[in-house]
C-alpha positions as CSV (number, residue, x, y, z in Angstrom):
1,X,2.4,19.5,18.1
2,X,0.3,18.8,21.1
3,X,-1.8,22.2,20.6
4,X,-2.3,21.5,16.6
5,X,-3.4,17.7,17.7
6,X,-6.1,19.1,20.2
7,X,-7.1,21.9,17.9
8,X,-8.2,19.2,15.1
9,X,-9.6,17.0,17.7
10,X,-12.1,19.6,19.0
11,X,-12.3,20.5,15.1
12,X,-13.4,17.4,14.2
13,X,-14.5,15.4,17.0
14,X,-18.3,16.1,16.4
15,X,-18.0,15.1,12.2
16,X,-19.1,12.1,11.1
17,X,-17.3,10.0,8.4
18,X,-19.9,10.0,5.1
19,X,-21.0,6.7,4.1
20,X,-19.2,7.2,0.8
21,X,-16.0,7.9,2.7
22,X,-16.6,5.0,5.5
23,X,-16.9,2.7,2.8
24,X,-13.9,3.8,0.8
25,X,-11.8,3.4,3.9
26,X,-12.8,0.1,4.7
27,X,-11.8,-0.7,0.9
28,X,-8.3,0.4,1.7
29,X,-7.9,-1.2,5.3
30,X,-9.1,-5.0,3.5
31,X,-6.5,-4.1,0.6
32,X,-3.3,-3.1,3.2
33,X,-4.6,-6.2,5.1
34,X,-3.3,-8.3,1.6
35,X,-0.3,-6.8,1.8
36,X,-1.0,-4.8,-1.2
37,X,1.6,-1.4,-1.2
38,X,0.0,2.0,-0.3
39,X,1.3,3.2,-3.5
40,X,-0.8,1.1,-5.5
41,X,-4.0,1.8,-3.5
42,X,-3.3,5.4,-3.6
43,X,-2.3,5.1,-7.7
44,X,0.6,7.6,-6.8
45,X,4.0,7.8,-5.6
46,X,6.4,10.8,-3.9
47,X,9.7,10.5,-5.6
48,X,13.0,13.1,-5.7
49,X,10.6,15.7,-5.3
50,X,8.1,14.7,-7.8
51,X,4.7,12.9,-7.5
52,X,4.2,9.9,-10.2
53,X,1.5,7.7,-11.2
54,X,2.2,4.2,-10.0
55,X,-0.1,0.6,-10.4
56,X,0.4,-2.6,-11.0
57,X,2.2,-3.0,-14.4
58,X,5.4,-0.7,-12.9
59,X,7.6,-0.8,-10.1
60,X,7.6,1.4,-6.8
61,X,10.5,3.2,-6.7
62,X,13.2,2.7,-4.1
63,X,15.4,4.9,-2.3
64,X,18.4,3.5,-3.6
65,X,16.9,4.7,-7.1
66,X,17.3,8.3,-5.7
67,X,20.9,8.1,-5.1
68,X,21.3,6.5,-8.5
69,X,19.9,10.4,-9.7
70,X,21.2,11.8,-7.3
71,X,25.2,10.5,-8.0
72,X,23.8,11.1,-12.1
73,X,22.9,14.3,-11.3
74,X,25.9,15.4,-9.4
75,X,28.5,13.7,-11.8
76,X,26.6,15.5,-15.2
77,X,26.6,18.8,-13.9
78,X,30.8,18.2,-13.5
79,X,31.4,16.3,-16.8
80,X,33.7,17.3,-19.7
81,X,30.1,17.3,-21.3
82,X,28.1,20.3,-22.9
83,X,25.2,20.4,-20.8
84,X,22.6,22.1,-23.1
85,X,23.3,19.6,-26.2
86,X,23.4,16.0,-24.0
87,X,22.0,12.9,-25.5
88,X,20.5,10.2,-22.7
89,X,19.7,6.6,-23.1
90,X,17.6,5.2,-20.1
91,X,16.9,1.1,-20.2
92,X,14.1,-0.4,-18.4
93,X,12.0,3.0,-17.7
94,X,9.2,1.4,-16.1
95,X,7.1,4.5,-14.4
96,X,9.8,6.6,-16.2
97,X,11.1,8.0,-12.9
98,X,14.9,8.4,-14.2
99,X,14.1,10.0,-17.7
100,X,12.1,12.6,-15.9
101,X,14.0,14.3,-12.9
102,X,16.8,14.2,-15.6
103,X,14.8,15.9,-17.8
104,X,13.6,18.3,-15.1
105,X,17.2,19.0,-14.0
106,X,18.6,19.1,-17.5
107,X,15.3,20.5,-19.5
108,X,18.0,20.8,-22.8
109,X,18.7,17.2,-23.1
110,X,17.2,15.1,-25.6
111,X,16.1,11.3,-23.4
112,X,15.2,8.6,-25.3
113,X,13.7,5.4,-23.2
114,X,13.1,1.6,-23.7
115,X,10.9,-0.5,-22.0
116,X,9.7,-4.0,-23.6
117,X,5.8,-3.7,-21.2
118,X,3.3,-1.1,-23.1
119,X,1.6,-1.3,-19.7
120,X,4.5,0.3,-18.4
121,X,5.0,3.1,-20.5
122,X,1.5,3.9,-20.8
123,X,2.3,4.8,-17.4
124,X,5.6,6.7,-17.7
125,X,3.9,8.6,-20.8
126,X,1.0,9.7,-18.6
127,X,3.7,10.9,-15.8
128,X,5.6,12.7,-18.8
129,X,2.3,14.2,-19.8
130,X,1.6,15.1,-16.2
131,X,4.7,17.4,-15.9
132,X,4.6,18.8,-19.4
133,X,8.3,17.0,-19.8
134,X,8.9,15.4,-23.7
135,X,10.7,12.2,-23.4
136,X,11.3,9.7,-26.3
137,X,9.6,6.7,-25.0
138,X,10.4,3.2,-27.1
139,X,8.3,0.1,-26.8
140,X,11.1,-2.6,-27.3
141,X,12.9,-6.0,-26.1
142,X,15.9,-3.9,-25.7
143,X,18.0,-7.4,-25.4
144,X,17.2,-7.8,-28.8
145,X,16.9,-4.5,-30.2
146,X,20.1,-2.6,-32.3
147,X,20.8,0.8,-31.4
148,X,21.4,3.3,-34.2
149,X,22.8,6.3,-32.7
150,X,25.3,7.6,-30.2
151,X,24.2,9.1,-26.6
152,X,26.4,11.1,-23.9
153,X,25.1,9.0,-21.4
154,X,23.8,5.6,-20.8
155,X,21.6,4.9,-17.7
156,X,19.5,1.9,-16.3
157,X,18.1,0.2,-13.4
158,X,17.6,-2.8,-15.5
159,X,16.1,-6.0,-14.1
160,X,18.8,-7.7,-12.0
161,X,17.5,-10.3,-9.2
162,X,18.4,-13.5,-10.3
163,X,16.2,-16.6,-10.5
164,X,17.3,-18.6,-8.1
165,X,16.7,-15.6,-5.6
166,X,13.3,-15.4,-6.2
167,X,12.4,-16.9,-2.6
168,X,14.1,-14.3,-0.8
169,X,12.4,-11.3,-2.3
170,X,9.0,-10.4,0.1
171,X,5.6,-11.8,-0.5
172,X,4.1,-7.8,-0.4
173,X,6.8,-7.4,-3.8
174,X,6.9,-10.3,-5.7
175,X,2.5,-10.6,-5.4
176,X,1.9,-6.8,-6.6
177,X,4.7,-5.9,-8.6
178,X,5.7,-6.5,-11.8
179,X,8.0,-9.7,-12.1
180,X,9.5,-8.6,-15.7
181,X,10.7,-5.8,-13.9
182,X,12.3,-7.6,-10.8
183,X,14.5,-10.7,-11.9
184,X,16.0,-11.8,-15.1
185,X,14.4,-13.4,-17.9
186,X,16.9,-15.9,-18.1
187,X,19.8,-17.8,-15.2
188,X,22.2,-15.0,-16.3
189,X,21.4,-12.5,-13.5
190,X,24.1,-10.2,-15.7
191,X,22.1,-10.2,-19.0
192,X,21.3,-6.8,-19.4
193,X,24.9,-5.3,-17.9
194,X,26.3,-7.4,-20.8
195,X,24.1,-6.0,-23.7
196,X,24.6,-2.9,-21.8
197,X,28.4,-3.6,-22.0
198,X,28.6,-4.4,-25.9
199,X,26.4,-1.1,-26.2
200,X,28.2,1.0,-24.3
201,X,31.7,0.3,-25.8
202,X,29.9,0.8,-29.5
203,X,27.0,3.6,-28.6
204,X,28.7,5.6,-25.8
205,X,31.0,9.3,-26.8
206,X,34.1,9.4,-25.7
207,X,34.3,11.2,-22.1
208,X,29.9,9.7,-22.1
209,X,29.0,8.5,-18.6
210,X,27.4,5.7,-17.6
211,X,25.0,4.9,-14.5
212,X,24.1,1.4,-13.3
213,X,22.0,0.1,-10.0
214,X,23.1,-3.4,-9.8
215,X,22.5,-6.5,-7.7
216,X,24.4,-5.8,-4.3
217,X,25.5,-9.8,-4.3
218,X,27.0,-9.2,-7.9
219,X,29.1,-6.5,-7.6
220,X,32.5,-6.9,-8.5
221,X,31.4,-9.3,-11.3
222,X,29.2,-6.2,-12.8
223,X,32.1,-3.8,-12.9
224,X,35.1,-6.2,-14.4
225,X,32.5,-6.1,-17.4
226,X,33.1,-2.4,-18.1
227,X,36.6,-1.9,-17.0
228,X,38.0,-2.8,-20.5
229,X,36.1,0.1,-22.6
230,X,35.7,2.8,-19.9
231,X,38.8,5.2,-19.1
232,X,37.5,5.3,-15.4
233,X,35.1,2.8,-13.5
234,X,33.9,2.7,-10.2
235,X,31.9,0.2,-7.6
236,X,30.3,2.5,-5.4
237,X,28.0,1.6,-2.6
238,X,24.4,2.8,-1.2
239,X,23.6,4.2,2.3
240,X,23.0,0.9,3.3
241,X,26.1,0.0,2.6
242,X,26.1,-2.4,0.1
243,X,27.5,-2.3,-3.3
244,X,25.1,-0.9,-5.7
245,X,26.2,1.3,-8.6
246,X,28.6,1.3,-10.8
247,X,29.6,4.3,-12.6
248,X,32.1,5.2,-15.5
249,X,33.5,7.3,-18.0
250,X,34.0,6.4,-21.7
């Protein structure tokens, strides 16, 4: 690398940054200095492959969002399921990172996905529009909203911090990113796995799958509320090591 570095050094050693461009980089330095994410000054984001719009009114994705699609993806491909005929819920799309690498992967699927901010899908419709993928996005309070139909597969990375761990979540997160996203609406860190749970048992096929990122801290207590409906479930952890998916078949 030490002849490519010198190459662009004698390159560009004798150009001068445009005022234009001087000033837009001083805009950028005074907006890292706040702690503001790079993906949000930079409006986009590099994830699974894919580049997506991000801003303010969606989350950033997170590695541990990656192995969620990744275990989806790998645990589809060797279901019981028809591939070319699958039905796909997704909760909580946000940027709608999820309903579009599945969509990508599995172009025959029909994905429909809820999200309760029109800020948010306004987003995830412009990153479905940017990759020419069709996803059925809905604009609705899904802990009060009454599925109609069945799906092969249930996914979500729901909103799962709980209130009372709102002080140990970082400044640079909780100041730019959207707190509907982050922590429960109400005490009951577990709202949305139960709604999930009463949905699953009622809206799932038999021999569906279903793909949760949880709260590490909450493990166990996420996965005893699936084990009664589900032939197979399973606590499984993330690189890191921590408990942070939980997985099953109808």
């Amino acid at each position: 690398m030490t002849g490519f570095n010198s190459f662009h050094q004698r390159q560009f050693s004798n150009q001068e940054l445009l005022m234009n461009d001087e000033q837009k980089l001083v805009e950028v330095i005074v907006q890292l200095k706040t702690n503001r994410p790079y993906q949000h000054i930079l409006g986009e984001t590099y994830f699974y492959g894919m580049s997506f719009f991000v801003d303010e009114n969606v989350l950033i994705p997170r590695p541990e969002t990656e192995e969620l699609l990744e275990l989806a993806i790998n645990k589809i491909q060797n279901s019981a399921l028809t591939i070319d005929k699958l039905t796909i819920l997704d909760i909580g799309t946000g940027s709608g990172i999820i309903p579009l690498v599945l969509k990508k992967h599995f172009p025959d699927t029909e994905i429909s996905s809820i999200d309760y901010s029109e800020k948010a899908l306004e987003v995830a419709k412009k990153n479905a529009d940017f990759h020419k993928l069709t996803i059925n996005f809905i604009h609705a309070d899904y802990l009060n909203f009454d599925l109609k139909e069945k799906f092969d597969i249930i996914i979500s990375n729901p909103p799962y911090i709980g209130i009372d761990e709102q002080d140990e979540i970082e400044n640079s997160v909780k100041g730019f990113e959207p707190t509907m996203a982050l922590f429960s609406p109400t005490s009951d860190a577990l709202i949305f796995y139960r709604k999930i749970a009463e949905d699953a048992k009622k809206h799932l096929s038999d021999n569906g799958l279903l793909f949760l990122e949880i709260n590490q801290k909450l493990g166990p207590e996420t996965l005893e509320l699936y084990i009664k409906d589900f032939s197979e479930t399973y606590l499984l952890k993330d690189l890191s090591g921590n408990d942070r998916f939980v997985f099953g078949i109808k």
